[in-house]
C-alpha positions in Angstrom: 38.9 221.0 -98.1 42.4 221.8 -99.8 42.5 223.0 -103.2 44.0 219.7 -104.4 41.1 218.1 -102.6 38.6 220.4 -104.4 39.8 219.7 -107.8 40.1 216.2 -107.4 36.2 216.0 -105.7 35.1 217.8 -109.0 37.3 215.9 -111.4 36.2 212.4 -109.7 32.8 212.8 -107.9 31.7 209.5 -107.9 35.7 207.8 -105.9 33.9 209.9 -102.7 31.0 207.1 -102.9 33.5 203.9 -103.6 33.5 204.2 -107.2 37.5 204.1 -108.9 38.8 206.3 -111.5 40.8 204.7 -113.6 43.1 207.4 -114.5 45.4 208.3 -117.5 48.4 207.2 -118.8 51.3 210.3 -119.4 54.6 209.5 -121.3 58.1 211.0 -120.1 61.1 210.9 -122.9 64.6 212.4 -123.5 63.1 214.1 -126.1 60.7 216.0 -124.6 59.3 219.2 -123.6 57.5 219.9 -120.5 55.3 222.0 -122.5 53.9 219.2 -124.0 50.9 216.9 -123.6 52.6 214.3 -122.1 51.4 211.7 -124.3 53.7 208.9 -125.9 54.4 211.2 -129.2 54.8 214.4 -127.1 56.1 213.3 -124.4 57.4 215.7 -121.0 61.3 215.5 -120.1 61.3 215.6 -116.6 59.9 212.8 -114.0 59.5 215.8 -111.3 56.9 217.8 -114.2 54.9 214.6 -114.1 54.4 213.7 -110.7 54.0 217.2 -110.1 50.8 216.8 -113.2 49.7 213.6 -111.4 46.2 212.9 -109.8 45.1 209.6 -108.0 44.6 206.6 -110.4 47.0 208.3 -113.2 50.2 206.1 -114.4 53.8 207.6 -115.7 55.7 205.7 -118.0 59.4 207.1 -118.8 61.2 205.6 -121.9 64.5 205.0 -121.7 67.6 208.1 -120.8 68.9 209.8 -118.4 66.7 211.7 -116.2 67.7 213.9 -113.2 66.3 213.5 -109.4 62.9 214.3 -108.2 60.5 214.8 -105.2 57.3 213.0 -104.8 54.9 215.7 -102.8 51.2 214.6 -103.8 49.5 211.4 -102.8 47.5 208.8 -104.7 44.5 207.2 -102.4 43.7 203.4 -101.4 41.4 203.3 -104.5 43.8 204.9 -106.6 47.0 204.9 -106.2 49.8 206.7 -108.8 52.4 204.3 -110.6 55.8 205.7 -112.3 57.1 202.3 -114.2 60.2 202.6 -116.7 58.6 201.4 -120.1 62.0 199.4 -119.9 63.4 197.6 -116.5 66.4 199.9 -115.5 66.2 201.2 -119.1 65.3 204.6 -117.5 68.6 205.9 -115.6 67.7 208.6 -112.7 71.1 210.1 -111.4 72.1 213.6 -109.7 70.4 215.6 -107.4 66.8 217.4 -108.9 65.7 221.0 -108.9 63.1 219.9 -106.0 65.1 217.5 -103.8 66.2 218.5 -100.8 68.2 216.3 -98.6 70.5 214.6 -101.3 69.1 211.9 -102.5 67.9 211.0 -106.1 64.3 210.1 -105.6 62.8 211.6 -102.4 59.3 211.2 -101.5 57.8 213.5 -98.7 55.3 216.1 -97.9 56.6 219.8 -98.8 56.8 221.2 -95.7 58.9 218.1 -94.0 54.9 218.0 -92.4 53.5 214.7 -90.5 51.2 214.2 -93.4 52.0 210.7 -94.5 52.6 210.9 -98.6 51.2 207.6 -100.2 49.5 205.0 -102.7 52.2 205.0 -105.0 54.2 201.8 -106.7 57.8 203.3 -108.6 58.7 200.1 -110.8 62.2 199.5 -112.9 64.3 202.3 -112.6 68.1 202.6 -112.7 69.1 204.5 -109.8 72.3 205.7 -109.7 73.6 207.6 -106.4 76.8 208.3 -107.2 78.1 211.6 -105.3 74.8 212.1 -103.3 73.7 210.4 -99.9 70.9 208.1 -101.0 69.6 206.6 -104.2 66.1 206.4 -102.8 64.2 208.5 -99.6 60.8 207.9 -98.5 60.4 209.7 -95.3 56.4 209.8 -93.3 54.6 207.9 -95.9 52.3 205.4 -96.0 51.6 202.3 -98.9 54.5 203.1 -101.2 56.2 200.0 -103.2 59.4 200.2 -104.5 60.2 197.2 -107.0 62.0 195.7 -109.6 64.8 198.4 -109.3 68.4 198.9 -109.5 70.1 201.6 -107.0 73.7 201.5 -106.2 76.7 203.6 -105.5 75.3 206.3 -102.8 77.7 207.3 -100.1 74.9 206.4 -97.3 71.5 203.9 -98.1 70.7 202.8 -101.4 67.2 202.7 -100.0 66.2 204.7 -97.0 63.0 204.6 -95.0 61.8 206.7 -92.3 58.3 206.3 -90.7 56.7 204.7 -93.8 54.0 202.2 -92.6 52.9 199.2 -95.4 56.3 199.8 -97.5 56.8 197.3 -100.0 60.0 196.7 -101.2 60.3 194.3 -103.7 62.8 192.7 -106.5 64.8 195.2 -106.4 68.7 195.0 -106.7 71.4 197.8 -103.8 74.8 197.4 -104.2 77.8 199.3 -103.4 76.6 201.7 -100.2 79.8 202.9 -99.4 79.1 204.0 -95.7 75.8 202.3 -94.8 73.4 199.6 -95.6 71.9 197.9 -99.0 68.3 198.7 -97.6 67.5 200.8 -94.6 63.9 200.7 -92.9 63.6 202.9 -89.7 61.6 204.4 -87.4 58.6 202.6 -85.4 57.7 201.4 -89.2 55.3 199.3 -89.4 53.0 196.2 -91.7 56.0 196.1 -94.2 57.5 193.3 -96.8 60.8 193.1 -98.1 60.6 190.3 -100.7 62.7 188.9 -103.2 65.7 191.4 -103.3 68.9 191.1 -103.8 71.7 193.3 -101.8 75.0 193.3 -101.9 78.4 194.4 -101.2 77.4 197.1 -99.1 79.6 199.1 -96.6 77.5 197.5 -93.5 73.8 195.9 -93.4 72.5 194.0 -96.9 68.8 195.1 -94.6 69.0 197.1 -91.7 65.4 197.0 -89.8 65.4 199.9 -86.7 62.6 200.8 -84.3 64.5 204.1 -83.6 63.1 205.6 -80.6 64.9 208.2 -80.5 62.9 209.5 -83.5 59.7 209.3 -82.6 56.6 206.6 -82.6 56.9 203.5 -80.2 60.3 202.6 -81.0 59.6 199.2 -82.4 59.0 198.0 -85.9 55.8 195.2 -86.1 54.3 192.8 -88.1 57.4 192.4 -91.4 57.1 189.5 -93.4 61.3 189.5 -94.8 61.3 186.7 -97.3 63.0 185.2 -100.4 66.0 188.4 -100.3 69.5 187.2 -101.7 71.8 189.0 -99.5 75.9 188.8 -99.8 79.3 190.2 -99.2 78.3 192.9 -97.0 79.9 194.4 -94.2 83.0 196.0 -95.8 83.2 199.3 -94.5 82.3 199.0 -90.5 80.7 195.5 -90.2 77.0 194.7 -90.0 74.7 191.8 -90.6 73.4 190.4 -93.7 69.5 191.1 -92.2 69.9 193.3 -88.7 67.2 193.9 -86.6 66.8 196.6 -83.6 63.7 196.1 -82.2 61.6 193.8 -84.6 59.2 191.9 -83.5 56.1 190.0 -84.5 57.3 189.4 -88.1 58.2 186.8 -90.0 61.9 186.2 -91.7 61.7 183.0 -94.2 63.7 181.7 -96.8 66.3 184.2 -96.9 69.5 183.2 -98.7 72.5 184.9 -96.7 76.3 184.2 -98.1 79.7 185.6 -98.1 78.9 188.5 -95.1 81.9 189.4 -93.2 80.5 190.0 -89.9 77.4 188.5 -89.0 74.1 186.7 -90.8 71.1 187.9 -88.7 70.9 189.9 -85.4 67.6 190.2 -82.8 68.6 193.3 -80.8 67.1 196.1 -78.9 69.8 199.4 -78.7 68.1 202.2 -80.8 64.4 200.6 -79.8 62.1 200.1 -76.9 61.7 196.7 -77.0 64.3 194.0 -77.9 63.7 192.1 -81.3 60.9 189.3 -80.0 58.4 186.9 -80.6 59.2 186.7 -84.5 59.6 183.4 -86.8 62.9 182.9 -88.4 62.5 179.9 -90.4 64.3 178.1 -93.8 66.8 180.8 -94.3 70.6 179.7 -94.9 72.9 181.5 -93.7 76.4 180.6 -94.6 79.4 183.4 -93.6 82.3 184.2 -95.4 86.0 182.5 -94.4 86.8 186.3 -92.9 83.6 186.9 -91.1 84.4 188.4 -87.5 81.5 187.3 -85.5 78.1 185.0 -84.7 76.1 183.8 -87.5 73.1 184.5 -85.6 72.8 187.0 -82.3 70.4 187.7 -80.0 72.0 189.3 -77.7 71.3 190.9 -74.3 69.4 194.7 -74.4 71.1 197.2 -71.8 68.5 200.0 -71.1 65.0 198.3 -72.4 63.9 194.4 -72.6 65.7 191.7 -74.3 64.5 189.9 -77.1 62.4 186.6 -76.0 60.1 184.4 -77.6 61.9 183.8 -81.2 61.5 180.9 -83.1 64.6 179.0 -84.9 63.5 176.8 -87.2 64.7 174.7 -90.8 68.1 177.2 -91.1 70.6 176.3 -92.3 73.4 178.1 -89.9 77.6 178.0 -91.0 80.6 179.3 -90.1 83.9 178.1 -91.0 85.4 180.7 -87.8 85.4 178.0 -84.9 86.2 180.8 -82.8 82.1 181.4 -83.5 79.8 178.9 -83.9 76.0 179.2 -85.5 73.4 181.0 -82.4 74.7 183.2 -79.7 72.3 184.4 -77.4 72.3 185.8 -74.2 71.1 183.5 -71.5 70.4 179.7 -71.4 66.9 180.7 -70.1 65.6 183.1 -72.3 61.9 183.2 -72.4 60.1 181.7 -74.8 63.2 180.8 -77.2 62.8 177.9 -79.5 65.6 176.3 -82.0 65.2 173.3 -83.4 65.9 171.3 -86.7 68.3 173.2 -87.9 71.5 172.3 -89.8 74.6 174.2 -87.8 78.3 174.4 -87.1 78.3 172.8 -83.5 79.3 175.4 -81.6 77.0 177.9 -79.6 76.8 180.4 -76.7 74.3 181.4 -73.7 76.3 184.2 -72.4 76.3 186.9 -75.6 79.0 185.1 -77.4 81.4 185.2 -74.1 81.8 181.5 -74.1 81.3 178.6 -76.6 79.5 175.3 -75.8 79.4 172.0 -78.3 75.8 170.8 -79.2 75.5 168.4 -76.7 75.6 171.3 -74.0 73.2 173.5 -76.3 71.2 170.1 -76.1 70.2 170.8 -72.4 69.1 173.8 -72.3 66.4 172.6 -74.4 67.6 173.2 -77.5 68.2 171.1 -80.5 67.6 167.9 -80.0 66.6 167.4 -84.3 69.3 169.7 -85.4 72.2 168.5 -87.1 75.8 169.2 -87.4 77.7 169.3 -91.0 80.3 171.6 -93.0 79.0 173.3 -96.3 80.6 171.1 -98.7 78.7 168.0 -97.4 74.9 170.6 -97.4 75.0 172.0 -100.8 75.8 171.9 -104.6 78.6 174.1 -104.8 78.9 176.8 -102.0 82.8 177.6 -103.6 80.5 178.8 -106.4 77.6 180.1 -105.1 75.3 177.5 -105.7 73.1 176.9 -102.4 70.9 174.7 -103.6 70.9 171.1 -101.7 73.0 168.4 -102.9 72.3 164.6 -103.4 72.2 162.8 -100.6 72.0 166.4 -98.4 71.4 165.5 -94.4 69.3 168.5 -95.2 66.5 167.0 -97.2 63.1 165.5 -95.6 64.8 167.2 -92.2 62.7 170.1 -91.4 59.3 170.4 -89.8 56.3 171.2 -91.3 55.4 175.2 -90.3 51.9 176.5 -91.5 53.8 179.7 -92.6 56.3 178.4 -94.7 54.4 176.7 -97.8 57.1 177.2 -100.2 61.1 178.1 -100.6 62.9 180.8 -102.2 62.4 180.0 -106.1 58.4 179.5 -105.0 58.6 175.9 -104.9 56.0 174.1 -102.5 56.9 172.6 -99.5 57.2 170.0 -99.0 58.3 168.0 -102.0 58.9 165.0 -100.3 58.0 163.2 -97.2 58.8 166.4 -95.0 60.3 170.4 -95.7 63.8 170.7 -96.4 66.0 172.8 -94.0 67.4 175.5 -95.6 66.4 178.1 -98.4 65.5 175.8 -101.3 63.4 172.5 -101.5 64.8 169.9 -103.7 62.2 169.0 -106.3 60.3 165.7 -106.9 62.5 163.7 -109.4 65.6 162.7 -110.8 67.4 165.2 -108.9 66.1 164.1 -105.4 67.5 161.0 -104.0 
């Protein structure tokens, strides 16, 4: 038994036999000393003193400042994890490079010998994190059951948020912007039981989320079972391209009303380069995707794997797929026959491909190969409110509404509305409400 292991046995007895500690609350302020107490009138100054001081089940709250970087080392348990919450959303601002970090980012979290051992059980919760001059805002690299949410990171040369073998990451409510280089949020290598929920990324020098099974790196080069749901994700793609939500070697997982606008090269991609396996058998349902005027490429992709299997077996359901590029269309993908592929109900710009985006076909083409016979053709202005300003949300008299099909894992939209409101789901992102509002 370690010495950490020791301690904490003597200091917690009865969590060996399934009882939880409930821990203690420590304070971290601009006006303190790390020779204090670490209570809320005497409080410590730094973030890396107290998670340093912190023992399974213990909580850090840091009033608002300006606080430098840290390192996460020590791990809370499945019965107790450790939280570090700002007592303020984004009222605590973490920015430049800390005594302990090591690979330039602001917040890193991994063992202290770069070791196997997975560091986990631990939620960080509103902070401001500014990357400004360093790689990454935020590193979590071999670590297991760590939750990032309800923060702000922005301005890092590379990702705002970068993962690295972290199985059961949550990422959640949180707000990247302005990667200058690389993607809004980054999960990598053979990662796996994730969620990325309810974010918000944008204008990002490539991906808005970039998912990557990595083989190269280790594991089993795929990424498996994601739920990806309810992320706001715009104007990305300004520095080398990229996808609003990219995906090399995904599979089992579910993507579901996603809101994707404004990207400049593509909306979602199902891939297999960096990966063993190409992105399969995953549900990709009630997201709209809508590209900007400029974007360069296919809405959506799944496109032919050179050196290990293609993706097969996706779903394509209730989307909402646009372009305004009719040099594109909405789904390229990479043979008429691909195994298991399914797309139907969806609204689209008529205009497809079978051979990787080589060639375009109209819908009625598409149409036999099996594939949407309930979809519908229509330009944004006749879908939604006011996509000129943003607004998504379906307009009176929408083709959209009462056009989807009912799917047992899609019981509500974006805002957490059920579905469905009327007499079947909406397509898209957002159900209309019950009401005046719904014709």
């Amino acid at each position: 038994m370690t010495d950490f292991l020791r301690i904490f046995a003597l200091a917690c007895p009865l969590l060996l036999f399934g009882t939880v500690c409930s821990g203690s609350t420590y304070f971290v302020g601009p006006d303190g000393a790390d020779a204090n107490r670490g209570t809320e009138d005497a409080p410590w100054a730094t973030i890396q003193h107290a998670v340093d001081t912190m023992s399974p089940g213990d909580a850090i709250v840091v009033k608002d400042g300006t606080y430098k970087g840290f390192r996460i080392r020590r791990s809370g348990t499945a019965e107790a994890g450790i939280t570090l919450r700002a007592e303020n959303k984004w009222g605590a601002v973490v920015k430049d490079l800390g005594e302990k970090c090591r690979s330039k980012s602001v917040i890193e979290i991994n063992a202290d010998d770069d070791s196997i051992e997975r560091i986990g059980h631990w939620t960080i919760d509103g902070f401001d994190v500014d990357g400004t001059g360093l790689r990454d805002c935020m590193l979590p690299v071999v670590t297991t059951h760590i939750t990032i949410k309800n923060c702000k990171l922005h301005d890092s040369d590379w990702p705002c948020i970068m993962s690295g073998h972290g199985d059961y990451m949550v990422i959640e409510g949180n707000t990247t912007y302005n990667s200058a280089r690389s993607h809004g949020i980054y999960m990598a290598n053979s990662a796996d039981h994730g969620v990325i929920r309810a974010n918000t990324s944008y204008h990002n020098g490539k991906c808005g989320i970039h998912m990557n099974g990595d083989l190269s790196c280790g594991g089993d080069g795929v990424m498996t079972d994601w739920i990806v749901e309810r992320n706001i994700v715009f104007d990305n793609g300004l520095y080398m391209g990229g996808a609003a939500i990219n995906c090399d070697g995904v599979r089992d997982s579910i993507f579901r009303n996603n809101l994707l606008y404004g990207n400049h090269r593509t909306g979602m991609t199902f891939y297999a380069i960096d990966a063993s396996e190409g992105s399969s058998r995953n549900l990709i349902a009630n997201n709209t995707i809508v590209m900007a005027d400029d974007a360069s490429w296919w809405p959506v992709i799944m496109g032919r794997s050179k050196e290990h299997p293609s993706p097969t077996a996706n779903r394509f359901f209730n989307n909402v797929i646009l372009t305004t590029n009719l040099a594109f269309g909405s789904i390229a993908v990479y043979a008429g026959d691909v195994k298991g592929f399914e797309s139907d109900y969806n609204v689209v710009t008529g205009r497809f491909s079978v051979d990787d985006g080589e060639s375009v076909i109209d819908i009625a083409k598409w149409r036999e190969f099996g594939y949407g016979a309930h979809s519908i053709t229509a330009r944004p202005e006749n879908i939604f409110v006011d996509p000129a300003g943003g607004d998504y949300h379906l307009r009176p008299g929408s083709p959209a509404i009462d056009a989807g099909i009912t799917l047992v894992e899609v019981t509500d939209d974006l805002a957490g509305n059920p579905r469905p409101q009327g007499g079947a789901c909406e397509i898209g992102c957002y159900e209309v409400p019950n009401g005046p509002a719904r014709p």
